[in-house]
N, C-alpha and C positions, 0 to 999 in steps of 0.2 A: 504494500500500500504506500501509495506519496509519490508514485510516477507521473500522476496529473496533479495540475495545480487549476482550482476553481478560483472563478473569480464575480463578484455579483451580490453577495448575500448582501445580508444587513438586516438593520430596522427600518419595519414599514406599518402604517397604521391598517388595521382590517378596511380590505376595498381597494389596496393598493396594488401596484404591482415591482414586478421583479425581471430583471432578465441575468439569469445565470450563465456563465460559460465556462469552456472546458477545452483549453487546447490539447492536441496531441501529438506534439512536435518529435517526440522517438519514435512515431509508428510511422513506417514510410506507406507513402500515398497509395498503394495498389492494396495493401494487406487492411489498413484504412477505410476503404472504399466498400470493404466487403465486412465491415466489422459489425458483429450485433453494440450498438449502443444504448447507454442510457445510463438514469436517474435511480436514485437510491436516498432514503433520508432516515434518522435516526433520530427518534427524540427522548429525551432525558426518562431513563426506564423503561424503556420499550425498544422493542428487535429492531435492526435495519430491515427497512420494507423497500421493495421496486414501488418506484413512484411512476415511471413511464420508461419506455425502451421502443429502438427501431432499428431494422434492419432492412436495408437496400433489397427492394422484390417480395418485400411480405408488408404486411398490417402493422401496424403500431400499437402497443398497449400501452392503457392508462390505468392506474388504479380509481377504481369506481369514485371513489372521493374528487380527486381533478380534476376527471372528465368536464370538459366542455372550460375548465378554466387556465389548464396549463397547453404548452405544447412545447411539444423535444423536435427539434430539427438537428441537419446537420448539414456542415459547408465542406464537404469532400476534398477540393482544392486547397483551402487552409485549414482542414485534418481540425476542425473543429467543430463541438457537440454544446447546443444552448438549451437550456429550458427557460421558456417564457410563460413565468407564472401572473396570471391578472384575478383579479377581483381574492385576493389572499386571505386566509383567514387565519384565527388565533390557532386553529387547531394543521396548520402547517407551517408553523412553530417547528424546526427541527435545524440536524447541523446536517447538509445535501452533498450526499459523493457523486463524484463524476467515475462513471467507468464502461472501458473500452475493451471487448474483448474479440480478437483477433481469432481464434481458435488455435492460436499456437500460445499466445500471450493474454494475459487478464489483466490490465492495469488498473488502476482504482488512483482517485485525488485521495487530497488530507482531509477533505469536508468545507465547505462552507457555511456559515453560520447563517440562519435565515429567523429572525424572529417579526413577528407580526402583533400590533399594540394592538388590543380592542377597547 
C-alpha cells in the first residue's frame, strides 16, 4: 500500500461536492488501459468497502448508497483515476483509497481524508 498518492479530500458541508484523484505514474500506459479501477473508503470502525470500480469493456459498479451521486472515470493517457462525488453526505464521512489493479500488480494510495459537516 502507498504506491498511489490521492489527492482531493477534505472538509465539505453536506450538499457539497468533491472531486478526488489518483495518478498512476509507475503503471505504464498499455497495462493501465486494461486495468480494473476504483474506489474504496474506510471509516472510523468499520471494514474498507468498494465505493465504485471500472473497467475498460464492462459496466461500472457503484455501491447502492452513491449511486446517482458519485462517479469514477478514468483518463487513460495521463494513467489517471477520479471520483467525483456531489451532493455528499455526513455518512461518506470516510478516509478514500485509490487502487489500481493491473492483474499482475494491485497498487493501493495512502487514503485521503474526506469528511463532510452537516
Amino acid at each position: 500500500q502507498g504506491q498511489l498518492m490521492e489527492s482531493g479530500g477534505g472538509l465539505v458541508q453536506a450538499g457539497g461536492s468533491l472531486l478526488l484523484s489518483c495518478p498512476a505514474s509507475r503503471i505504464i500506459t498499455s497495462s493501465f488501459t486494461v486495468s480494473t479501477l476504483a474506489w474504496y473508503r474506510q471509516a472510523p470502525g468499520q471494514q474498507r468497502e468498494l465505493v465504485a470500480s471500472t473497467r475498460s469493456g464492462t459496466s461500472t459498479y457503484y455501491t447502492d448508497s452513491v449511486k446517482d451521486r458519485f462517479v469514477i472515470s478514468r483518463d487513460n493517457a495521463r494513467k489517471m483515476v477520479y471520483l467525483q462525488m456531489n451532493n455528499l453526505r455526513a455518512e461518506d464521512t470516510a478516509v478514500y483509497f485509490c487502487n489500481v489493479n493491473t492483474g499482475h500488480t494491485d497498487d493501493w494510495g495512502q487514503g485521503t481524508q474526506v469528511t463532510v459537516s452537516s
